[in-house]
Every structure is written in structure tokens, then in C-alpha cells.
C-alpha atoms as one frame of an Amber mdcrd trajectory, in Angstrom:
protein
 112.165 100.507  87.115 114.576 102.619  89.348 117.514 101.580  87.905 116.778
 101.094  84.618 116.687  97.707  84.131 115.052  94.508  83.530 112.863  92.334
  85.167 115.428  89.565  84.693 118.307  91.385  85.487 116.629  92.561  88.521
 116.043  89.462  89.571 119.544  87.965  89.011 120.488  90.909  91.148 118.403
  90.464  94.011 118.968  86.202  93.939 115.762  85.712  95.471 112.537  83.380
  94.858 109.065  84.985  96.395 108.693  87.790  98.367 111.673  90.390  98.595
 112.028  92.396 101.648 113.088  95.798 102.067 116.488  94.659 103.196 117.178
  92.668 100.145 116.383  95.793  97.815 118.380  98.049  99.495 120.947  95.460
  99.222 120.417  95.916  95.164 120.164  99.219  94.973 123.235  99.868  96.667
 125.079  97.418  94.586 124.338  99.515  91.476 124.956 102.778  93.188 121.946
 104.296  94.460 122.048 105.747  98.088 119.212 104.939 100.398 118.608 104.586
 104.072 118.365 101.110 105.670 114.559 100.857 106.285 111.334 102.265 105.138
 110.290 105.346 107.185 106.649 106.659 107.308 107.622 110.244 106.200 105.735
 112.426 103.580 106.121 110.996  99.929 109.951 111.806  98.661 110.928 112.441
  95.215 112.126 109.089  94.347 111.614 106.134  96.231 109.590 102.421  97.132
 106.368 102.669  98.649 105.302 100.079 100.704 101.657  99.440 100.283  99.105
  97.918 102.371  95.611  96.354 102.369  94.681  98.057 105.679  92.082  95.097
 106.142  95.072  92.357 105.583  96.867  91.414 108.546 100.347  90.658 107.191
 101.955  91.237 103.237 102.452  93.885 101.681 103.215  95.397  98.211 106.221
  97.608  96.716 105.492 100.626  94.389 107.623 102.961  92.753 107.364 106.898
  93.216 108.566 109.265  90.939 108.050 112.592  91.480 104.227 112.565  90.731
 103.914 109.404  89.466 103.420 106.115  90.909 104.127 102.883  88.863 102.819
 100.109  90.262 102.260  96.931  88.425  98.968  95.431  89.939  97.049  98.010
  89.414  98.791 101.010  87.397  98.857 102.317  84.273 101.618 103.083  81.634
 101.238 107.082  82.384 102.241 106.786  85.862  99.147 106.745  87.771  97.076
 103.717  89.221  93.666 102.948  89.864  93.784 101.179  93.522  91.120  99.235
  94.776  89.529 100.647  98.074  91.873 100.013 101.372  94.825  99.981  99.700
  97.476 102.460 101.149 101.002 103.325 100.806 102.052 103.046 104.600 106.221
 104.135 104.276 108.393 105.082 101.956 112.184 104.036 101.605 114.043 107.142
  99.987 116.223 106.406  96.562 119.146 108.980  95.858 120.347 108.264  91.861
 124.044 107.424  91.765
């Protein structure tokens, strides 16, 4: 969604089965330009970034989100106009900033 592309390519890019970490998207988002720091940061919400969400009442997993100014797409539970209708106890714990190349 950041970078304007495909599922598929996406996942060529990233080379990855199952969960992706927030090393190997950085990895990919580098790789097509994008500037962004190494790890997620709790920080307020930036312009453009990942949110990591969590089920606060989940011990471990978590889920990545994208923020767009004030939008949120989110593919679980979002809709096509950018906002999302999260099921109680979700939250977005840290955000990893995106710069556009």
C-alpha cells in the first residue's frame, strides 16, 4: 500500500512465507527507496508510517497497519475509505516512520 504496489510484488520483494517482521519491511522499503528508521518507536502517530497493533489481552503476535495522514488501512478490519472498525483491545502500540523516496 506504501509503495504502490501489489500484493504479489510485495511479496516477491520481501521473500518471505508467514509472519514478516519489522526488520524484513524495512529491508523492502529501503530497497525501493523509502527512508525509515530501523525499529518501531512508540512515538505519537507520524504522517506516514506502519503501525504495529496489538491485542492487549494476547501475549505474543501482533498486526501491521498502514497510517496515512488520517487514515488507517488495515486489512482485517478496515474499510476502503481509510478508517477501520477494531474490535475492543485492539491497539496500535508503535509506529515505524516512512519518508517517500
Amino acid at each position: 500500500m506504501v509503495a504502490g504496489i501489489s500484493l504479489e510484488e510485495s511479496k516477491k520483494l520481501i521473500n518471505r512465507r508467514g509472519g514478516t517482521n519489522t526488520k524484513h519491511l524495512v529491508t523492502a522499503l529501503r530497497s525501493l527507496g523509502f527512508k525509515c528508521p530501523d525499529r518501531c518507536r512508540k512515538m505519537p502517530r507520524p504522517p506516514l508510517g506502519l503501525g504495529q497493533m496489538k491485542k492487549l489481552t494476547r501475549k505474543s503476535g501482533w498486526h501491521w497497519v498502514v497510517v496515512d495522514g488520517d487514515k488507517i488501512w488495515e486489512g482485517l478490519h478496515g474499510n476502503p475509505d481509510g478508517t477501520v472498525n477494531w474490535e475492543p483491545g485492539w491497539k496500535i502500540t508503535s509506529y515505524l516512520s516512512i519518508e517517500s523516496p
